[in-house]
Structure formats: structure tokens, C-alpha cells
C-alpha positions as CSV (number, residue, x, y, z in Angstrom):
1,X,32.2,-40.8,11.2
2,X,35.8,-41.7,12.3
3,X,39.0,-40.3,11.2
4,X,39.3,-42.8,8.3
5,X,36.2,-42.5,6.8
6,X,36.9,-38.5,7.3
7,X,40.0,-39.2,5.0
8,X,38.3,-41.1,2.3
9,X,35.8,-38.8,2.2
10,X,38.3,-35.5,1.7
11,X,40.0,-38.1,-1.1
12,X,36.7,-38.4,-2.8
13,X,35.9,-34.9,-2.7
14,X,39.5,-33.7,-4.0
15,X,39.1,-36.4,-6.7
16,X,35.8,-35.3,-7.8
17,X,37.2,-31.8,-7.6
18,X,40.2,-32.5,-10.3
19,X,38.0,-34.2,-12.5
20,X,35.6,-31.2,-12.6
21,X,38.5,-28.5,-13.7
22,X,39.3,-31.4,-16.3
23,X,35.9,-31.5,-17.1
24,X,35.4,-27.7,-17.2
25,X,38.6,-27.3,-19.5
26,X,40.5,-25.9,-16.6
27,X,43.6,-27.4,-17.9
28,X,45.7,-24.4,-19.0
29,X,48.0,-27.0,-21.0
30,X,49.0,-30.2,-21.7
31,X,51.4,-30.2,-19.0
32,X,49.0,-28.7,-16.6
33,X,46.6,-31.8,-17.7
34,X,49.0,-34.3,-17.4
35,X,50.2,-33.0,-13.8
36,X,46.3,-33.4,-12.6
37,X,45.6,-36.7,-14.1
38,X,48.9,-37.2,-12.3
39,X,47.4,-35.6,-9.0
40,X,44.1,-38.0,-9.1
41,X,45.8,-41.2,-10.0
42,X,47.9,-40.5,-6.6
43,X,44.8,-39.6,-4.7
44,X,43.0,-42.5,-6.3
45,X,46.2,-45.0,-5.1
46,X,46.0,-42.9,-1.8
47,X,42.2,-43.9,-1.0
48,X,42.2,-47.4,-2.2
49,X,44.8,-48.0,0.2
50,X,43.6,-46.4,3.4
51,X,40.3,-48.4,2.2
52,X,42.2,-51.6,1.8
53,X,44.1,-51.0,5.2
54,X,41.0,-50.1,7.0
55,X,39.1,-53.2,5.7
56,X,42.3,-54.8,7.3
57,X,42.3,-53.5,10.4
58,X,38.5,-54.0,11.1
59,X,39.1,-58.1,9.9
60,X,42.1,-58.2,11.9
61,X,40.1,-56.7,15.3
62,X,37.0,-59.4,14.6
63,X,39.1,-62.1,14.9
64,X,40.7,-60.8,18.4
């Protein structure tokens, strides 16, 4: 595993993580809700970008 799929991993992990206190009721309050649905949608952004870059990167090196 290489340092990018190390990264997407720990994204997917903390992701899952959030949605489990959500899912557990862990919220204390709204605002506390709305600042880790606010926390995952970043994370979420985050990934898909490092996976869109990667994807890049690798298409980029094929055609070297």
C-alpha cells in the first residue's frame, strides 16, 4: 500500500467514524450535528480528490 492509498484509507475510516457517532446519536446538538455532517462532506471532497488526482497521475505516467 502506498502513501495514497494509505490516505484514502484513513479518509474512509474517519468518514465511517463520523457517520457512526451520527448514527449512535452522538450529536449533542444541532449545531454539533451540523458541524459533523460539515466535517464528512470535507473529508468526503478531500478523498474524491486525492482519488481523482491519483487516477491522474497514474494516466499521466502510462502515457510517458
Amino acid at each position: 500500500m502506498n502513501v495514497w492509498d494509505e490516505a484514502i484509507h484513513a479518509y474512509g475510516k474517519e468518514i465511517q467514524n463520523l457517520k457512526n457517532i451520527l448514527g449512535d446519536g452522538g450529536a449533542e446538538d444541532y449545531s454539533n450535528y451540523q458541524n459533523i455532517v460539515g466535517t464528512i462532506k470535507g473529508i468526503e471532497w478531500s478523498r474524491q480528490t486525492l482519488v481523482e488526482m491519483v487516477k491522474r497521475l497514474h494516466t499521466e505516467n502510462e502515457e510517458d
